[in-house]
N, C-alpha and C positions, 0 to 999 in steps of 0.2 A: 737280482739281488743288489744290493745298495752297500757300501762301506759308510758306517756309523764313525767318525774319528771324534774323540774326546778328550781335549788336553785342558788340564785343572794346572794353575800357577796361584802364586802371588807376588803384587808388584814389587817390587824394589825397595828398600829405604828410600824416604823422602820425595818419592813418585806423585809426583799431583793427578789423580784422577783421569781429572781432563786431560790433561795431557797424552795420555793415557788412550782415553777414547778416541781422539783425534787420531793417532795413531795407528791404531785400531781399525776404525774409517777405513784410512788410507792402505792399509793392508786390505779388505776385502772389496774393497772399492777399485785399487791398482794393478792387483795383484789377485787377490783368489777368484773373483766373479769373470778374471778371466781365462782360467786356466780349464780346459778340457776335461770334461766328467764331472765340474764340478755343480752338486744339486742346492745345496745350499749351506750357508754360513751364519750362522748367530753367537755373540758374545752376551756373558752374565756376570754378575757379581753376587756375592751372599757369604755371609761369616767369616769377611776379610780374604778370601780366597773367589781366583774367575775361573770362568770356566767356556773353551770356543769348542766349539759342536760342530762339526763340520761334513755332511753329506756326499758321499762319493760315489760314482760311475761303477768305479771296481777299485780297488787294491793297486792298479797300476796306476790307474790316474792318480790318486794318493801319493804313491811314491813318485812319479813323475813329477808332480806340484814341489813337494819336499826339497829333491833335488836341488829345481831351479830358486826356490825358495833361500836357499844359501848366498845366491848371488844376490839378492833385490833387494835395493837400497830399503824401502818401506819396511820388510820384515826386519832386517839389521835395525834402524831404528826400535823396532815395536821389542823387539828383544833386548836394547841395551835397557828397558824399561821397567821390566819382571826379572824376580831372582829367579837363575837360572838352576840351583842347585833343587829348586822348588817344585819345575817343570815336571810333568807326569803324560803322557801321551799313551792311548789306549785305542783300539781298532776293532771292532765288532761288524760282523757283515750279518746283515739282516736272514730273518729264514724263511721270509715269501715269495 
């Protein structure tokens, strides 16, 4: 079974896009593609609200990423970016 992670935001006042994306980048790029369990990672946009999709090993590796994720510089970045009061994060594990 596979952990499905799906967190919908929207960015910030006055957030440039790109900026944005770059940011982004650098989060799955630094920081998610390396972290243990993880299957894969895509970000989207649509109706002024994003949305990252995130594919997991299990549940631990999930919270394991999370954890470390508090310390890393990239993510601190990619957060001061999206309102935070905005953030939604949801966890479905697959049933095959």
């Amino acid at each position: 079974m596979v952990v499905i992670e799906i967190t919908t935001f929207r960015l910030a006042d006055d957030v440039d896009e790109a900026a944005f994306l770059e940011a982004d980048e650098r989060v799955r790029t630094g920081f998610l593609y390396r972290q243990p369990g993880l299957v894969r990672a895509t970000t989207a946009r649509g109706g002024g609200e994003g949305v990252v999709v995130v594919l997991w090993g299990s549940g631990e590796d999930a919270d394991a990423a999370a954890t470390l994720a508090e310390s890393d510089a990239a993510n601190t970045e990619l957060m001061g970016l999206v309102d935070r009061p905005s953030i939604e994060r949801r966890r479905y594990t697959t049933l095959d």
